[in-house]
N, C-alpha and C positions, 0 to 999 in steps of 0.2 A: 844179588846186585849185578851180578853178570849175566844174567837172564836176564834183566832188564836192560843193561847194554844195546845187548844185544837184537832186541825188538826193535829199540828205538833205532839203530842203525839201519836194520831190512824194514824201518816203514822213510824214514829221511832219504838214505839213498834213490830212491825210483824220483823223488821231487826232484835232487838234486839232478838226475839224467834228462827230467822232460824240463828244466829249466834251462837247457841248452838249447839255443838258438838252431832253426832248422833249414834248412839247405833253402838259401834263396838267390836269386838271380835280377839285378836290376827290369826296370822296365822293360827298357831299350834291346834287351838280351830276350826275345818270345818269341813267339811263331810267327810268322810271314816276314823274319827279319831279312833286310838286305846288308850283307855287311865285304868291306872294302874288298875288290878282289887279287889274287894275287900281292899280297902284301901282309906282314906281321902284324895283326891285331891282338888288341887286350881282350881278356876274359875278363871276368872277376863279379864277382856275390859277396854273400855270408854263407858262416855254416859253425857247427859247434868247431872251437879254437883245437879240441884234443883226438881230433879224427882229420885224414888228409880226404880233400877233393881229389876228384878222379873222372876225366874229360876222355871222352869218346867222339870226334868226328866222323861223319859218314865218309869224310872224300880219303880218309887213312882212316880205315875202323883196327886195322892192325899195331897201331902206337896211342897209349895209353900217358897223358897228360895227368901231371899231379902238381897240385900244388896245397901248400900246407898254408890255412890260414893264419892271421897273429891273435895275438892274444886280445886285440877286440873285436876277433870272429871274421875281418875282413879277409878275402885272397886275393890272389891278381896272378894272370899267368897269359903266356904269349905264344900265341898259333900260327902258322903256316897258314892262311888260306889259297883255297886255288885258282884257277882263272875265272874266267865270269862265264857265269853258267847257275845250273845246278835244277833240280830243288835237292838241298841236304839237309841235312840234321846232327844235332849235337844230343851229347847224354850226358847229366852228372849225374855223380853218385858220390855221397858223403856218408857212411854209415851202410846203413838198411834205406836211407833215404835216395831216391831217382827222379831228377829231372828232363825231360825230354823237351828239348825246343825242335820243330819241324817246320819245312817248309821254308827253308833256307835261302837266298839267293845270292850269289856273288858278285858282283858289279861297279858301281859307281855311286858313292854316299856324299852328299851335298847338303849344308844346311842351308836352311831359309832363314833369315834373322830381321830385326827392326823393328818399324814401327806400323804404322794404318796404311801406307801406302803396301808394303809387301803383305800385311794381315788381310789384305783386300783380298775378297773373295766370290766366286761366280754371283750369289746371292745378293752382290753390291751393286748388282748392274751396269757389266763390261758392255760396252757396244763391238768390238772385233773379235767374241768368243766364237759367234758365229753359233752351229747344232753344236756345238764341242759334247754335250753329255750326251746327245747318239753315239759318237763315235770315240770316246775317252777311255773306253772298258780295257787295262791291258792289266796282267797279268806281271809283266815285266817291271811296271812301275808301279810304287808303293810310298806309303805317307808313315811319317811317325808324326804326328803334333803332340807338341808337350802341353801339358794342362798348364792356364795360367796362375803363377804363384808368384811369392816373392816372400824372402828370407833375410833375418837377418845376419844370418851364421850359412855357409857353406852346406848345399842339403846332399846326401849320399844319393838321393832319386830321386825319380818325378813322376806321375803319372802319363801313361801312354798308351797305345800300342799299337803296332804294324798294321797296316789294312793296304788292301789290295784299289788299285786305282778303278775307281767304277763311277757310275753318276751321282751315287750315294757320295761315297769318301770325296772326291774331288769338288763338291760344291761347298765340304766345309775351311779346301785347305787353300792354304796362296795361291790367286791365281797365277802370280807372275813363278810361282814356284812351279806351278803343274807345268807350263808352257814352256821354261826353261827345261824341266826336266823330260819331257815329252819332243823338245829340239834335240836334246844330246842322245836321248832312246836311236830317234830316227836317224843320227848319222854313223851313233857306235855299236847299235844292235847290240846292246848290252841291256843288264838291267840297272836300274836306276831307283836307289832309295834316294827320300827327301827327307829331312828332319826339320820342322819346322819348328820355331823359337821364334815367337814376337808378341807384340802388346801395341796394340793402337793407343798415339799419344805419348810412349815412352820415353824419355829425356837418354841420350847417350851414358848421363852419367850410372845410372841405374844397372848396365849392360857390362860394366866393368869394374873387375873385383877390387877387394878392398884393399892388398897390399898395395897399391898402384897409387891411394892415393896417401901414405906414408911421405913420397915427396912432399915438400910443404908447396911448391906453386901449382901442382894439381891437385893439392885437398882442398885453396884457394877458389881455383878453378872450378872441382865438384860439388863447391858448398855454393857457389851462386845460383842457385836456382829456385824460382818458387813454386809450392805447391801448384798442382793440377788436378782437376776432378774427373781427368780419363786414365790414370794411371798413377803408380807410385814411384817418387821421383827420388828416395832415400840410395846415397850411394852404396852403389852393389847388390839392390835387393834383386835384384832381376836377374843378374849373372848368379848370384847363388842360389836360386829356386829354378831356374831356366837355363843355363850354362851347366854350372860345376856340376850336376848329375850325369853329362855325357861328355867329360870331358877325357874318358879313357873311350872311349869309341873312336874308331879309326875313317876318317873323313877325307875325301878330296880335295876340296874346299868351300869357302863359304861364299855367300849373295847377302851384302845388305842393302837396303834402301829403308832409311832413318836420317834425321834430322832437322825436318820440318820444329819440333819441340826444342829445339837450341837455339832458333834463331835470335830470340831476347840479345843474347851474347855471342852473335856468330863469330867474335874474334878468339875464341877461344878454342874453339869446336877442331881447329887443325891438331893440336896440341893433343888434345881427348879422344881424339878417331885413334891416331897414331899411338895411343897409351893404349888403347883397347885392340887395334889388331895383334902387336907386341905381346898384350897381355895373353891372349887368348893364343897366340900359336905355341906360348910357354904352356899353360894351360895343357894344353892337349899331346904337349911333348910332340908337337908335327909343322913343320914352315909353311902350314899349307896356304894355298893363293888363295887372296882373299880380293874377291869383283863385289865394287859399289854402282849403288847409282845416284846418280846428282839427282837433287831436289828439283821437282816441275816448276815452270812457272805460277806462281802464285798472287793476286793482287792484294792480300790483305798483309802480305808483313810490315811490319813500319820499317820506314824512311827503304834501303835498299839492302837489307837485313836478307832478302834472301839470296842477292846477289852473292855478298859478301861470303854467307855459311856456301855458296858452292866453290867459292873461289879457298876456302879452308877447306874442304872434303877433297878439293884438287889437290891439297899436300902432303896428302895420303901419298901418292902415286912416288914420292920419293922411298918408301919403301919396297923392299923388294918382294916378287911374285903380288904385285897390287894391278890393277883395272878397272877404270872408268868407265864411263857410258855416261851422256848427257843428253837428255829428252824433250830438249825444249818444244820442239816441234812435234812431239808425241801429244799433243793437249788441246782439247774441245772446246774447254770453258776455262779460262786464267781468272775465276773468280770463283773455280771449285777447285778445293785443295787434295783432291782426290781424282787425278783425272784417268780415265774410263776407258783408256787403249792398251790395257796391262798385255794382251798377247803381242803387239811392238814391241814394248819394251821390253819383254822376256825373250824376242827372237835376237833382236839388238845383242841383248848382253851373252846369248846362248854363243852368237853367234864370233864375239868376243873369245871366249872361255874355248871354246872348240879349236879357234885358230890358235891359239897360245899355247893349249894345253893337251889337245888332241889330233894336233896337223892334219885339220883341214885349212891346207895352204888356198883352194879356190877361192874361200869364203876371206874376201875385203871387208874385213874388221873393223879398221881404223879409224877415227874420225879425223877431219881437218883439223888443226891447231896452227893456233902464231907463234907465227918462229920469231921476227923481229923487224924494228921498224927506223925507218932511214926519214929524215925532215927536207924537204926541198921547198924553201920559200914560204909560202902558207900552205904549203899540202905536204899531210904525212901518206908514205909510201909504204906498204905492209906487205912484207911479205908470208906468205901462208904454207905452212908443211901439207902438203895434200899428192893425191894420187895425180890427178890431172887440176888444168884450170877450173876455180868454181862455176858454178852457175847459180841462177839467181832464180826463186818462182815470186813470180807478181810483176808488178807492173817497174819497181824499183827495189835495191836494196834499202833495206830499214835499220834501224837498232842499235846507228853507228853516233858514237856523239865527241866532238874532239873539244881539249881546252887548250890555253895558253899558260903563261907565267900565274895566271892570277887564280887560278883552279876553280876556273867554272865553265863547266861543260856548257857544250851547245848541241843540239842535232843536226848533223854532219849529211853531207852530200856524198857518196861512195860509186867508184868508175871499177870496174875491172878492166885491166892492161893485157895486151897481146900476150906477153911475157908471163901472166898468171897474180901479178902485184893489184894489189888494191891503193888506188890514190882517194883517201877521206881529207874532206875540208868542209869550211863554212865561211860565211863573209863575213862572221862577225868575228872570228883569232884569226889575224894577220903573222902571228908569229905560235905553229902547235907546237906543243912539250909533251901531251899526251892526248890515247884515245881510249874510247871502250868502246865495246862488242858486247850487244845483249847484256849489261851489266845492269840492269833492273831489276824488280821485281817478278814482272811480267811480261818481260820482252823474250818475243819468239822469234829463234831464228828465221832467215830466207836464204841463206849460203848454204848450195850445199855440193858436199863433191859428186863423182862421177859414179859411186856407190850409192846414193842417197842418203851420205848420212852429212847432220849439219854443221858448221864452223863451231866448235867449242867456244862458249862466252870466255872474252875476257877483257883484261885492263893492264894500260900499257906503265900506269903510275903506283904507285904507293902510298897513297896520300889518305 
């Protein structure tokens, strides 16, 4: 009987050893990775629960990193990296088991996120790309795009991996992502990873995870929406297939441009931006700054729906480390929802993000914005936050449209003053209470400042 024990032990034991989970490493974590420089990032895999990992970096090959996983095989542990530079490399070793990641880079990690306007890509046909795939080849700058998924549980990964910026990889990934990340290359000679996370068509609600919507007036909020046949529009599915996988990765900050898909309910969209940037910098355990971009002019939203969804994406901006950009004057055709000047609109907002966040003080960032507005008889008198007085291209100011007591706008006659003041009227409100600025659908600016960038839409009422 104890002969027999004893076989059956020395044949069960070796199962029970190769039944232990073997040394793995997220996607995100492979070869040509770029990851944040000069700053404390997460490691973390699988590996058998009863053995410690054991971390090797090339830039200290002399201090040996251990971390022990839990008991559902997960680890996690926190590194020194060094300045931006490299190529390095990392080693683990769990066991007799060794993984080698190479070709490491230290620099500047940025995600790309949203919907079909950031998913737009060279193969979309950009008109101001220009030869870009002659001349795109760098070394320095690198792509992760995540495959698209969607979950409805929290996924530990995603499918991916590093590729180096060539004619190849750069035709499948965001253009507005390549061109942002190809302006901050050229002014911080750094290297620059991009992580790219979107879905043409995506509902905001989909982008943000699930305890968020436990409030009852944003589970309200995220249950209004109806089906779509370009994406899946189920709360959280998208953050947890596309998000939660890289939410231990260590980021600069994010770029989105989405919301095109919310405008059904643009009065909501303020509330669910702001649950989702909140969400996401908990997420990542990082405050990182988070640059949008307002929705283009478009002629098909109903009634002024996409007025309204950018005048809600502007209430983002009362949180803090947040950034705007607004493009109205970036667009060809206001009856394609997809407009074709994506290298603009990535110097725009590069050029945003740079001033803010990496002092370059030369570069005039800012756009014009209203400051506030005084009533003199039948003309209201506006004054405007700007570098210098505006100016105007065409033949007149447009896009201005003022009411009275009775709240029905008119299209408005607009003066620029000595002093920098806009005086709007019309002969038909003898007595204005309010005005709007490009508060259409498809109304494109003509104001612009001494930077060329244009007068941010807005409205002067509440109504």
């Amino acid at each position: 009987m104890k002969r027999f024990i004893f076989i059956l032990l020395s044949v069960s034991l070796p199962i029970l050893v190769v039944a232990q989970p073997s040394l793995k490493l997220p996607s995100i974590l492979s070869n040509h990775a770029v990851m944040q420089a000069n700053s404390n990032v997460k490691l973390w895999g699988w590996a058998a629960c009863t053995i410690p990992v054991k971390i090797v970096c090339s830039w200290s090959p002399t201090d040996t990193i251990t971390a022990m996983p839990c008991k559902d095989c997960s680890w996690k542990v926190t590194v020194k990296t060094p300045q931006a530079g490299g190529p390095y490399s990392m080693e683990f070793f769990s066991g007799n088991e060794k993984v080698i990641i190479r070709d490491l880079l230290m620099g500047n990690v940025w995600l790309c996120s949203g919907q079909s306007n950031m998913a737009f890509s060279y193969d979309w046909g950009d008109l101001d790309a220009g030869d870009i795939l002659q001349s795109c080849k760098n070394n320095f700058i690198r792509f992760f795009q995540i495959q698209q998924g969607f979950n409805d549980y929290p996924s530990a990964d995603c499918k991916g991996e590093w590729v180096v910026c060539d004619s190849t990889s750069m035709k499948n990934f965001s253009l507005i992502g390549y061109f942002f990340g190809s302006e901050l290359y050229k002014y911080l000679k750094q290297p620059i990873g991009l992580i790219g996370s979107y879905w043409s068509g995506s509902c905001i609600q989909s982008w943000i995870p699930q305890y968020v919507f436990k409030d009852t007036v944003l589970q309200r909020l995220g249950d209004d929406i109806l089906p779509m046949i370009w994406s899946p529009v189920a709360l959280s599915v998208l953050y947890n297939a596309m998000i939660n996988p890289i939410v231990n990765y260590k980021i600069a900050g994010n770029i989105w441009y989405q919301g095109e898909s919310n405008t059904d309910h643009p009065q909501y969209y303020g509330s669910l931006f702001k649950a989702l940037i909140l969400s996401w910098r908990k997420s990542f355990h990082n405050e990182f700054p988070f640059y949008f971009i307002q929705i283009a002019p478009w002629s098909g939203y109903q009634g002024i729906n996409g007025a309204l969804l950018r005048e809600q994406q502007a209430t983002a901006l009362s949180l803090p480390k947040t950034g705007m950009i607004t493009i109205g004057d970036l667009v060809e055709d206001t009856t394609n929802i997809h407009p074709k000047l994506k290298r603009a609109v990535a110097e725009r907002l590069s050029n945003l993000v740079l001033s803010e966040m990496y002092n370059a003080d030369s570069l005039q960032a800012y756009q014009p914005h209203f400051s506030f507005m005084k009533i003199k008889k039948n003309k209201a008198i506006l004054t405007i936050a700007s570098i210098r007085k505006l100016t105007f291209r065409g033949q007149t100011i447009h896009c201005f449209q003022i009411a009275g007591q009775d709240k029905v706008y008119y299209s408005a006659e607009a003066e620029i003053q000595k002093d920098g003041t806009i005086v709007v009227s019309a002969r038909q409100v003898k007595c204005p209470v309010a005005v709007r600025y490009c508060f259409t659908n498809a109304a494109m600016p003509n104001l612009f400042d001494i930077n060329g960038l244009p007068l941010v839409p807005f409205r002067t009422d509440h109504w």
